[in-house]
PDB file of N, CA, C and O in Angstrom:
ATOM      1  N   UNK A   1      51.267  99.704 150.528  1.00  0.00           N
ATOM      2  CA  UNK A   1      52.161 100.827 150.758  1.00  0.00           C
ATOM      3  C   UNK A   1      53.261 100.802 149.696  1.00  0.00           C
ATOM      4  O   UNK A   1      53.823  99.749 149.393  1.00  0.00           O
ATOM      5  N   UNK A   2      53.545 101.918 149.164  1.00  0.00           N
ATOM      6  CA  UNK A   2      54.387 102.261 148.045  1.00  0.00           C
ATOM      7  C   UNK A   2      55.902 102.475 148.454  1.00  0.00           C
ATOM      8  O   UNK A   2      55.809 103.216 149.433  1.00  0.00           O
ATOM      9  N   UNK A   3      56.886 102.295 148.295  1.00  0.00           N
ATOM     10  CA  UNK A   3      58.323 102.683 148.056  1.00  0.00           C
ATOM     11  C   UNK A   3      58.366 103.844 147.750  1.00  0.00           C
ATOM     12  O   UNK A   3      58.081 104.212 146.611  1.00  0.00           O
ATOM     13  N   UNK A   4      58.751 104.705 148.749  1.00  0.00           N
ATOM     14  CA  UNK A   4      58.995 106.323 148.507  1.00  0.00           C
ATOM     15  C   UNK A   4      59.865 106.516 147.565  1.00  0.00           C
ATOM     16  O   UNK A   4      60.091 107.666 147.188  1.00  0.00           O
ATOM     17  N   UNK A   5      60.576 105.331 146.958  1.00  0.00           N
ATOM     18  CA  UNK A   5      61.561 105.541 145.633  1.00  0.00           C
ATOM     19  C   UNK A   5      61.129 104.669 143.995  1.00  0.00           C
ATOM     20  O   UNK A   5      61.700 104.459 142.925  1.00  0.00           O
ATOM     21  N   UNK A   6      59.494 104.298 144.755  1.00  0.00           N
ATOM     22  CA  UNK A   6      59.231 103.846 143.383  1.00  0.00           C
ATOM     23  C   UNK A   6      58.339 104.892 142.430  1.00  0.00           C
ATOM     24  O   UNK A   6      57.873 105.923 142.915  1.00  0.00           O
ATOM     25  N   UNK A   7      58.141 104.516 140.979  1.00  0.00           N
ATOM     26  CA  UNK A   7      57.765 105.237 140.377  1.00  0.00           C
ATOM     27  C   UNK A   7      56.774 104.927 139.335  1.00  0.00           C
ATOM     28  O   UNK A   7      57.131 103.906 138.748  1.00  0.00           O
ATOM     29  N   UNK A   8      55.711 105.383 138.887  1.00  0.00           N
ATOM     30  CA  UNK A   8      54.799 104.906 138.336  1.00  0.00           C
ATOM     31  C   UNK A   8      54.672 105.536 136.745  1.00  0.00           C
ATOM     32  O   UNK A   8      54.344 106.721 136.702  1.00  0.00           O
ATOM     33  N   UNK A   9      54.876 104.929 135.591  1.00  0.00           N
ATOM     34  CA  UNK A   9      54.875 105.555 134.424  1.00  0.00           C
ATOM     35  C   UNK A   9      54.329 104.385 133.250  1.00  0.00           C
ATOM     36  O   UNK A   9      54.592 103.186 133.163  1.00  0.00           O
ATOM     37  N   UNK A  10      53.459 105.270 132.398  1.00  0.00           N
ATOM     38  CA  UNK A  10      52.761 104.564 131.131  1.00  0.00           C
ATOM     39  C   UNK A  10      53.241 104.385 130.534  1.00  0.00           C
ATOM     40  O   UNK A  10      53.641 105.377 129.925  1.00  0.00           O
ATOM     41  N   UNK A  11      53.799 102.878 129.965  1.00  0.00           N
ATOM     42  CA  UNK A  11      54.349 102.401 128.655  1.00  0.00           C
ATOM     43  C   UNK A  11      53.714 102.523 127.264  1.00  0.00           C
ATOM     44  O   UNK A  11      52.651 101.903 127.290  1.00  0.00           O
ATOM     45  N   UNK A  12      53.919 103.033 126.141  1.00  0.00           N
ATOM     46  CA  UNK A  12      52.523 102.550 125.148  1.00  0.00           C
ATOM     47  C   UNK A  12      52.957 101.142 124.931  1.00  0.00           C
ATOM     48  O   UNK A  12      53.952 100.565 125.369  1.00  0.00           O
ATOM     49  N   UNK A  13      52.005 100.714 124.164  1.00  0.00           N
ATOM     50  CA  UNK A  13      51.821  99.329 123.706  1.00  0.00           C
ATOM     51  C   UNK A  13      53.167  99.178 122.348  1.00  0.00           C
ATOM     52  O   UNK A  13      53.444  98.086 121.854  1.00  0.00           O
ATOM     53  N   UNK A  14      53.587  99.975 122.095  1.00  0.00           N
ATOM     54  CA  UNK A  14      54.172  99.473 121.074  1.00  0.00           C
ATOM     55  C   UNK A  14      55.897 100.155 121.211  1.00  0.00           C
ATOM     56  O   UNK A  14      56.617 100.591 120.312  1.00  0.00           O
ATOM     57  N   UNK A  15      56.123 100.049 122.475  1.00  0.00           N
ATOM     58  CA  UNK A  15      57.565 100.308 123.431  1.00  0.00           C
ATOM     59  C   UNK A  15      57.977  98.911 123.139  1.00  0.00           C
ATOM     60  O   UNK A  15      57.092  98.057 123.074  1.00  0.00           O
ATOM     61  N   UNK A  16      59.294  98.559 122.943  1.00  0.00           N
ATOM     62  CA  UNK A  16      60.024  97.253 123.002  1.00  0.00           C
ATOM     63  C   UNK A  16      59.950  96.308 124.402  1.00  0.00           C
ATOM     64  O   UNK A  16      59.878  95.118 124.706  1.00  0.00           O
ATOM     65  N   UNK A  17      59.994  97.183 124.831  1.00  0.00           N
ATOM     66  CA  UNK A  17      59.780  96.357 126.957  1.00  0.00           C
ATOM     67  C   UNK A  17      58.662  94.962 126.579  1.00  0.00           C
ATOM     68  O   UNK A  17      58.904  93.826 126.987  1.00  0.00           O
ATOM     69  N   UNK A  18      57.453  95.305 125.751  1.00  0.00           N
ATOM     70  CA  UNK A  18      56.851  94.524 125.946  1.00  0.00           C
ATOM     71  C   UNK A  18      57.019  93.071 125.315  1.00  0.00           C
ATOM     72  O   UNK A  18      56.364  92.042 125.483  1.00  0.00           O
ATOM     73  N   UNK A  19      58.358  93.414 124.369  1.00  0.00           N
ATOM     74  CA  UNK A  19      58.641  92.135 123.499  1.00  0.00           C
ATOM     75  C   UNK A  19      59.947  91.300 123.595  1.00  0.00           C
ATOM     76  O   UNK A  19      60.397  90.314 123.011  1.00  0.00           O
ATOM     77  N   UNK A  20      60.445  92.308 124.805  1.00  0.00           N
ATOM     78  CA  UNK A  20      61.780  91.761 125.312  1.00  0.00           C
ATOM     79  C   UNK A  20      61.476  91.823 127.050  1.00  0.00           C
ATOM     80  O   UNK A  20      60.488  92.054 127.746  1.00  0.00           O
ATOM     81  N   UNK A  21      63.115  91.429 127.335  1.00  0.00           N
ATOM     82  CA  UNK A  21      62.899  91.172 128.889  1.00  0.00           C
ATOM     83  C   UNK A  21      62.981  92.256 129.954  1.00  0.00           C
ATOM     84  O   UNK A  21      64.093  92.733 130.176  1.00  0.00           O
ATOM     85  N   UNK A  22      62.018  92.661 130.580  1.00  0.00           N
ATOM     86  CA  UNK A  22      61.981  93.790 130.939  1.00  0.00           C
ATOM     87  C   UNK A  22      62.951  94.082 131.969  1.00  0.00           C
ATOM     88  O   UNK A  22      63.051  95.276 132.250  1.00  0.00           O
ATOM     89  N   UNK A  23      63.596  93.373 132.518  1.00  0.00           N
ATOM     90  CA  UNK A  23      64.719  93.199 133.648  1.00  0.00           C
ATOM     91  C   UNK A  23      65.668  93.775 133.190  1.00  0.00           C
ATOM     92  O   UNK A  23      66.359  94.295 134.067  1.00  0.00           O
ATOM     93  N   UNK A  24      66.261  94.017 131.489  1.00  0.00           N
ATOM     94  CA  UNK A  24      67.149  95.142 131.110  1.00  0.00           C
ATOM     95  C   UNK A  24      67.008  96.372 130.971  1.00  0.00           C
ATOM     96  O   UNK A  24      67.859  97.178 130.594  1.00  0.00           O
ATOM     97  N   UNK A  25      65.855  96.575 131.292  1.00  0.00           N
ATOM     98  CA  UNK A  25      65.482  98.204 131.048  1.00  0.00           C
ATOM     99  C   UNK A  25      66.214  99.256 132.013  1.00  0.00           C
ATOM    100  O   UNK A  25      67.157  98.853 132.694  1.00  0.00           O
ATOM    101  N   UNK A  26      65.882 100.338 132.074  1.00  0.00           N
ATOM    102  CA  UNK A  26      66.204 100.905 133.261  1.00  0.00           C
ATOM    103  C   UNK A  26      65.664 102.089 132.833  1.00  0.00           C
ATOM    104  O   UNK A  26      65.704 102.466 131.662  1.00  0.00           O
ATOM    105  N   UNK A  27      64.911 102.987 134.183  1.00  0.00           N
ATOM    106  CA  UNK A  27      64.379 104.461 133.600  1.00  0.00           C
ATOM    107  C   UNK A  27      65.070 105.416 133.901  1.00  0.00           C
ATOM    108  O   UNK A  27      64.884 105.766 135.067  1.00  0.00           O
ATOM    109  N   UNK A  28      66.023 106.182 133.187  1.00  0.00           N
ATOM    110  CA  UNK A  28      67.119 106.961 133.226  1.00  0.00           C
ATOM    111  C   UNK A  28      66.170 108.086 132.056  1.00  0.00           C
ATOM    112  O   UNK A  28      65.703 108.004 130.920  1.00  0.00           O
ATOM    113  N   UNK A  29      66.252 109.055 133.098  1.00  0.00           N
ATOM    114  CA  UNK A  29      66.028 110.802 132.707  1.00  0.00           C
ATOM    115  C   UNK A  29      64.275 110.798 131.797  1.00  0.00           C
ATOM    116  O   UNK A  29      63.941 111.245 130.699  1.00  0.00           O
ATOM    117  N   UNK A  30      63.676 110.241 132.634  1.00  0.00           N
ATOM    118  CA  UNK A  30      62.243 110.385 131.989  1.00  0.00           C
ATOM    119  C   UNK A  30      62.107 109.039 131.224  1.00  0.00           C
ATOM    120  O   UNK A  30      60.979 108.547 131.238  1.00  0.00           O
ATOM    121  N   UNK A  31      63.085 108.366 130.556  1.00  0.00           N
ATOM    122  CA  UNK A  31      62.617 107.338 129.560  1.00  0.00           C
ATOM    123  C   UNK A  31      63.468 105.905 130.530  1.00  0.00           C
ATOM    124  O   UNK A  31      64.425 105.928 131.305  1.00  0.00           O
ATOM    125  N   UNK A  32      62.551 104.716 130.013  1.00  0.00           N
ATOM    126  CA  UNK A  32      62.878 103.598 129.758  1.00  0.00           C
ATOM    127  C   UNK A  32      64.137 103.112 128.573  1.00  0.00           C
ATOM    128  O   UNK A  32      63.835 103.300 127.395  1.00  0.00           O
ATOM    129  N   UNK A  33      65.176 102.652 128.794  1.00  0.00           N
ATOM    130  CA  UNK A  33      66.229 102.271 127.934  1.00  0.00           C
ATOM    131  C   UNK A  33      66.458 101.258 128.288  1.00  0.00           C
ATOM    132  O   UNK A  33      66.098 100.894 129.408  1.00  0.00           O
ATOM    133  N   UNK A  34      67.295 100.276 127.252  1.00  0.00           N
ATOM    134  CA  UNK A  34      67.665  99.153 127.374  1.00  0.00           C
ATOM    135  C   UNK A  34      69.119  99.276 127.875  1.00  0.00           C
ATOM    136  O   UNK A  34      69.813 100.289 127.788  1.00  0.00           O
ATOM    137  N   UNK A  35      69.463  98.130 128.395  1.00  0.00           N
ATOM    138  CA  UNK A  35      71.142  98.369 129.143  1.00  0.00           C
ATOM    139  C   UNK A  35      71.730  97.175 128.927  1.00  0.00           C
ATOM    140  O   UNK A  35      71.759  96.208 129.689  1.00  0.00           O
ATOM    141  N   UNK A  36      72.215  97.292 127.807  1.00  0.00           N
ATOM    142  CA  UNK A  36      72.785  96.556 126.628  1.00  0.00           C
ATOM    143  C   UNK A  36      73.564  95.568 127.460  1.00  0.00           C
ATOM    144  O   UNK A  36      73.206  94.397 127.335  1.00  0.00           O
ATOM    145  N   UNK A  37      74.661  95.843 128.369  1.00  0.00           N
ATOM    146  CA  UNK A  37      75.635  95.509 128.933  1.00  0.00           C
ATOM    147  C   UNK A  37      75.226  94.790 129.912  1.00  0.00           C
ATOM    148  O   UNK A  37      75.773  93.704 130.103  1.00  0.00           O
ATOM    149  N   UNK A  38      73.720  95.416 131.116  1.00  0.00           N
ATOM    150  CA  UNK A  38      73.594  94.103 131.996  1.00  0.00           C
ATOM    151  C   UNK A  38      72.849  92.923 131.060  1.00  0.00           C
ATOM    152  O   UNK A  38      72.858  91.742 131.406  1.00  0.00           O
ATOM    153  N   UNK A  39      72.226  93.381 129.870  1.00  0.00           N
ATOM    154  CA  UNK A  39      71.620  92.022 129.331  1.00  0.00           C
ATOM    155  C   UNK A  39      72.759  91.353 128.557  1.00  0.00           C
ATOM    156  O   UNK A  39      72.347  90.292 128.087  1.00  0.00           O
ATOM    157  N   UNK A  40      73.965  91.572 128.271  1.00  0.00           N
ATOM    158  CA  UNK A  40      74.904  90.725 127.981  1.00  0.00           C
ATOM    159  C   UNK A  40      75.732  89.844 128.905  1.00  0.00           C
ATOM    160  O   UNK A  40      76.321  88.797 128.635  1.00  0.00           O
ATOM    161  N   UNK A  41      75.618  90.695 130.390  1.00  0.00           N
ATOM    162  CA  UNK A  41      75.944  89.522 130.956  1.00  0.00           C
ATOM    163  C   UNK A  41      74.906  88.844 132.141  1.00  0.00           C
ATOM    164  O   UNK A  41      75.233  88.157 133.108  1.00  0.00           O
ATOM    165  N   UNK A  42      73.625  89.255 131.746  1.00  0.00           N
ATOM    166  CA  UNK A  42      72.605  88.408 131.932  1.00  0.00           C
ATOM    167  C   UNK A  42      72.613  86.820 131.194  1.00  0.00           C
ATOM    168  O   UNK A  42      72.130  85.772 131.623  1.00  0.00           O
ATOM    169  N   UNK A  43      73.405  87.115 129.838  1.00  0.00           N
ATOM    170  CA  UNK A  43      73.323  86.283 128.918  1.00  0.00           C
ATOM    171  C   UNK A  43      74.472  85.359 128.864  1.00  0.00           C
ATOM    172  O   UNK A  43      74.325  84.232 128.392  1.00  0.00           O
ATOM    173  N   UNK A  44      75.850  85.856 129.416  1.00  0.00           N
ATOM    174  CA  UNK A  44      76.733  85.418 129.888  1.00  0.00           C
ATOM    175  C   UNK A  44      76.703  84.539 130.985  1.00  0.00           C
ATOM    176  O   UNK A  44      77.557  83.653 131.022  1.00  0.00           O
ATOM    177  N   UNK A  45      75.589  84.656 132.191  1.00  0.00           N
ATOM    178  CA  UNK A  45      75.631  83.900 133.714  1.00  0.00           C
ATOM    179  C   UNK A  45      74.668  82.808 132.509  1.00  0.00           C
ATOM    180  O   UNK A  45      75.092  81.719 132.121  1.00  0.00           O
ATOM    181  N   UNK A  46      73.711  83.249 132.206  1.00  0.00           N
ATOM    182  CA  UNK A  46      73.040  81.632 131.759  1.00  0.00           C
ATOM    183  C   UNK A  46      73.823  80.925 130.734  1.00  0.00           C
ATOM    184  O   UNK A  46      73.318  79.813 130.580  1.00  0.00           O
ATOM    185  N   UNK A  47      74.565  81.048 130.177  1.00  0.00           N
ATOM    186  CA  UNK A  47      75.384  80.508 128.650  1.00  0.00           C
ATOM    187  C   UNK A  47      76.310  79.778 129.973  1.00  0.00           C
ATOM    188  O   UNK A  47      76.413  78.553 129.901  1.00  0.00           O
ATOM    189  N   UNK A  48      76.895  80.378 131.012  1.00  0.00           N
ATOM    190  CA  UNK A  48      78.085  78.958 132.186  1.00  0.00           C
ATOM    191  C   UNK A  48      77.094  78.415 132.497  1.00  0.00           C
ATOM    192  O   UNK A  48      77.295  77.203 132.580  1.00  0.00           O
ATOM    193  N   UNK A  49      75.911  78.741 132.761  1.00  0.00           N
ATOM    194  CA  UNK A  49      74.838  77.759 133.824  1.00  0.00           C
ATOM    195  C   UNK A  49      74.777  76.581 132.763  1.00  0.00           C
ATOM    196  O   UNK A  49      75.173  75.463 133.092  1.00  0.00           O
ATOM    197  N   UNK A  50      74.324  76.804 131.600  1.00  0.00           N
ATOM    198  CA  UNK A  50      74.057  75.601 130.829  1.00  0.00           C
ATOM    199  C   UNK A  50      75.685  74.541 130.275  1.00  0.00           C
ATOM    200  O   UNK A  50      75.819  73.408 129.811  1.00  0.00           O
ATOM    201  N   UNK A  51      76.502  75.476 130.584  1.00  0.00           N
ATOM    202  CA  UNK A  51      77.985  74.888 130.338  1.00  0.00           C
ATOM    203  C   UNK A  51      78.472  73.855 131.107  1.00  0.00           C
ATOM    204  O   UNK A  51      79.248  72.960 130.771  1.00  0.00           O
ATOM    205  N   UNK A  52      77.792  74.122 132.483  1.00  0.00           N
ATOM    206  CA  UNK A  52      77.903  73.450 133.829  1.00  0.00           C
ATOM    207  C   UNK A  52      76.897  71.852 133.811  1.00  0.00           C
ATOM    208  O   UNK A  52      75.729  71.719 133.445  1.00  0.00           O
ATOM    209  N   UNK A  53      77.849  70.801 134.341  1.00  0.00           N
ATOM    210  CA  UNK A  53      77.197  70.060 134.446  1.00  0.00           C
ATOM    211  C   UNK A  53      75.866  70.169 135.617  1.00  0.00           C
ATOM    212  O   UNK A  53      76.007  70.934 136.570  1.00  0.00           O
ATOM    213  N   UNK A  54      74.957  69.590 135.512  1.00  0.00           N
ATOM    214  CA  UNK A  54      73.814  69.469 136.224  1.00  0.00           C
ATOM    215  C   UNK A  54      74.181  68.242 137.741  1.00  0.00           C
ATOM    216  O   UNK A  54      75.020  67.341 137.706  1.00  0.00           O
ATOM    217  N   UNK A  55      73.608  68.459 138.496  1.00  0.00           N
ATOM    218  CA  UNK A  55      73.933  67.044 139.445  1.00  0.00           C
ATOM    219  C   UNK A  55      73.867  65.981 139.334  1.00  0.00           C
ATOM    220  O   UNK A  55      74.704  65.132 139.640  1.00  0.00           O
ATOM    221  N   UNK A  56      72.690  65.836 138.803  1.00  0.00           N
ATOM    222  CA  UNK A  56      72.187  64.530 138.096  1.00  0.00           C
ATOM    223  C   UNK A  56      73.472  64.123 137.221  1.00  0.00           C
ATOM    224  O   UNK A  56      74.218  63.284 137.727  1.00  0.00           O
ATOM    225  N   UNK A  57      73.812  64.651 135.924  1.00  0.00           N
ATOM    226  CA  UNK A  57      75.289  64.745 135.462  1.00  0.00           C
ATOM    227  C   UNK A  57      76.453  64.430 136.266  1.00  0.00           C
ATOM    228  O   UNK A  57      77.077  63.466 135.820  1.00  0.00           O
ATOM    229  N   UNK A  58      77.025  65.046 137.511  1.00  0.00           N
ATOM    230  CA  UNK A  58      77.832  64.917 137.856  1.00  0.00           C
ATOM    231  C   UNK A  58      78.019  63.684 139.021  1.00  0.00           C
ATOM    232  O   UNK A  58      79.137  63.377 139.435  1.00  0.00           O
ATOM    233  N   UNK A  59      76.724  62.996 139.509  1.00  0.00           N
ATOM    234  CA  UNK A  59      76.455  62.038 140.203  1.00  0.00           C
ATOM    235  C   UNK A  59      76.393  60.824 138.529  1.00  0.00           C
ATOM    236  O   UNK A  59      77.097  59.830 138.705  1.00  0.00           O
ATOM    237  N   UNK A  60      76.126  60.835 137.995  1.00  0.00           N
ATOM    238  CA  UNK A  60      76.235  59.660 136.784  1.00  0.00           C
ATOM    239  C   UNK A  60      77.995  59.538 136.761  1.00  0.00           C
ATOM    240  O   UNK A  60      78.497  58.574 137.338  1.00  0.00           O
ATOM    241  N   UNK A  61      78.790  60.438 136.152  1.00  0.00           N
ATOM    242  CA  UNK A  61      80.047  60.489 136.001  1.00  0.00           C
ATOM    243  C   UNK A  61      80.958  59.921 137.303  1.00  0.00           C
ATOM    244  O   UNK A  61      81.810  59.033 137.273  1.00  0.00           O
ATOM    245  N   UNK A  62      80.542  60.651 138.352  1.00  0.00           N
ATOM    246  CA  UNK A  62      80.730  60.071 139.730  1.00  0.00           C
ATOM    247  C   UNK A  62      80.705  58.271 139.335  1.00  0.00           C
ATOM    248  O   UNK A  62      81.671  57.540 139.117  1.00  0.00           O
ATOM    249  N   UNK A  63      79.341  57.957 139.347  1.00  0.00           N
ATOM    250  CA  UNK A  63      79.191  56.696 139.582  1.00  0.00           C
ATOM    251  C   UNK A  63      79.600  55.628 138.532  1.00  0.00           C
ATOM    252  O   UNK A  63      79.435  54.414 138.655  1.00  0.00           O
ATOM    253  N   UNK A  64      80.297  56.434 137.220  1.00  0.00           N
ATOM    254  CA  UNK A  64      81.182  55.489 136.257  1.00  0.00           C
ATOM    255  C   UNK A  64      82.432  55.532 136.509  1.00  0.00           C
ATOM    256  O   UNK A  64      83.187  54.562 136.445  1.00  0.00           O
ATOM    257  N   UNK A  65      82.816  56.945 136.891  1.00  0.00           N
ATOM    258  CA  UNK A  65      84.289  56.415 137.383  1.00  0.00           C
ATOM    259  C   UNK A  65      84.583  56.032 138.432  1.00  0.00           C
ATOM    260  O   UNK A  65      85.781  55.993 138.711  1.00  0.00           O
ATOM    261  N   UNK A  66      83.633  55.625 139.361  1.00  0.00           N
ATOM    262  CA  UNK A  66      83.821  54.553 140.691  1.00  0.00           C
ATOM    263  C   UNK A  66      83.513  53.000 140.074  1.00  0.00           C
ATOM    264  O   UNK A  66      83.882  51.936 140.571  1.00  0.00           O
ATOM    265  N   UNK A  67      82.734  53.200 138.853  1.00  0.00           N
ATOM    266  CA  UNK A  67      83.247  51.363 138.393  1.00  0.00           C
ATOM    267  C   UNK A  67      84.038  50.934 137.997  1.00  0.00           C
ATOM    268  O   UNK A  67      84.436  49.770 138.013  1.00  0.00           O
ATOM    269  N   UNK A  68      84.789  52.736 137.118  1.00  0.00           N
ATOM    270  CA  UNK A  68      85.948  52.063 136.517  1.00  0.00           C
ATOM    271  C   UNK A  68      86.642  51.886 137.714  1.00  0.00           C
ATOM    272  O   UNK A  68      86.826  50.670 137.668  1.00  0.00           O
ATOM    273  N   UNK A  69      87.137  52.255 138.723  1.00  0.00           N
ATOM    274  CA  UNK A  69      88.046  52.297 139.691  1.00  0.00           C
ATOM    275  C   UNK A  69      87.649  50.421 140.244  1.00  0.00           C
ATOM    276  O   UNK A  69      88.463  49.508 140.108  1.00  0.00           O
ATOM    277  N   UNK A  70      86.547  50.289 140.713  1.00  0.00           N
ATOM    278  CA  UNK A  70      85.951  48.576 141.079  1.00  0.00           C
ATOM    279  C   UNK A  70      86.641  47.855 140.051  1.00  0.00           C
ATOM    280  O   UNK A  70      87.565  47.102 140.357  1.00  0.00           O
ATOM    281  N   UNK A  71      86.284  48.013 138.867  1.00  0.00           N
ATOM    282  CA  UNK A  71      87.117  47.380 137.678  1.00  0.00           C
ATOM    283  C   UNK A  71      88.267  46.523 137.867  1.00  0.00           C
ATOM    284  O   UNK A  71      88.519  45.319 137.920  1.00  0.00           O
ATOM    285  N   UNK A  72      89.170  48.210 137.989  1.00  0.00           N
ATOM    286  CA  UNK A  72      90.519  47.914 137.798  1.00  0.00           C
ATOM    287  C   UNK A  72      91.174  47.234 139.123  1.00  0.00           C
ATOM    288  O   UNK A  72      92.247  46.635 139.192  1.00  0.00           O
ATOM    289  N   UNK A  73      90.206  47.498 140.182  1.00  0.00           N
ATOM    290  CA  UNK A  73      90.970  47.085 141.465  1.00  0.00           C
ATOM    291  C   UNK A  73      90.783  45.476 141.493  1.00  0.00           C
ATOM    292  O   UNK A  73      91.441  44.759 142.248  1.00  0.00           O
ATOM    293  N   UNK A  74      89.645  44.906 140.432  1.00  0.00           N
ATOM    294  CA  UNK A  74      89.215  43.196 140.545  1.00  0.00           C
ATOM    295  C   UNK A  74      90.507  42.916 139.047  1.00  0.00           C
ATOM    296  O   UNK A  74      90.585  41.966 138.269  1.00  0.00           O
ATOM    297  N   UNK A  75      91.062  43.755 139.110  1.00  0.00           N
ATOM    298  CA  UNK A  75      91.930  43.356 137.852  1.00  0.00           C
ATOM    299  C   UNK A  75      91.031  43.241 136.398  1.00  0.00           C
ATOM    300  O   UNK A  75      90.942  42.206 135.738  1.00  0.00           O
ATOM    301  N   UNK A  76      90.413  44.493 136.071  1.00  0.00           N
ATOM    302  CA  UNK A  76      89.499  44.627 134.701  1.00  0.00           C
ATOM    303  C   UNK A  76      89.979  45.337 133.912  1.00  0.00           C
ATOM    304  O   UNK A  76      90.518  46.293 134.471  1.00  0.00           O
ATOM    305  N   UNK A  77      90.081  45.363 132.603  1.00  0.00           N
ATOM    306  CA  UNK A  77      90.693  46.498 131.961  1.00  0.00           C
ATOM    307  C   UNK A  77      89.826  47.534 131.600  1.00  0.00           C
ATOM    308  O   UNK A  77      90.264  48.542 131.046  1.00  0.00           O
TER     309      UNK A  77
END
């Protein structure tokens, strides 16, 4: 069963959609266009994701500065 708001249309083969990510497109007034702006900050959420430490990361860091803390509390420099 179909989405009474979806829509069915032929790309040719040599439309950009097929060489980029099709998640920026959007079909506004008969055509497919690119939407410059959500793929910039498509590009923006993944550029913090990779900025962001990982868990694995933040459980390592965790567990060095709890030695340094053991360290200093046995009197270590």
């Amino acid at each position: 069963m179909r989405n009474e708001n979806e829509i069915q249309i032929t790309i040719p083969d040599d439309h950009p959609i097929h060489n980029d990510n099709y998640m920026v497109y959007r079909y506004v007034d008969g055509e497919l266009v690119k939407d410059e702006s959500y793929q910039e900050r498509l590009i923006e959420e993944e550029q913090e994701k990779q900025r962001k430490p990982s868990k694995e990361d933040m459980n390592a860091i965790a567990i060095l500065e709890l030695a340094e803390q053991l360290s200093l509390m046995k009197g270590g420099v």
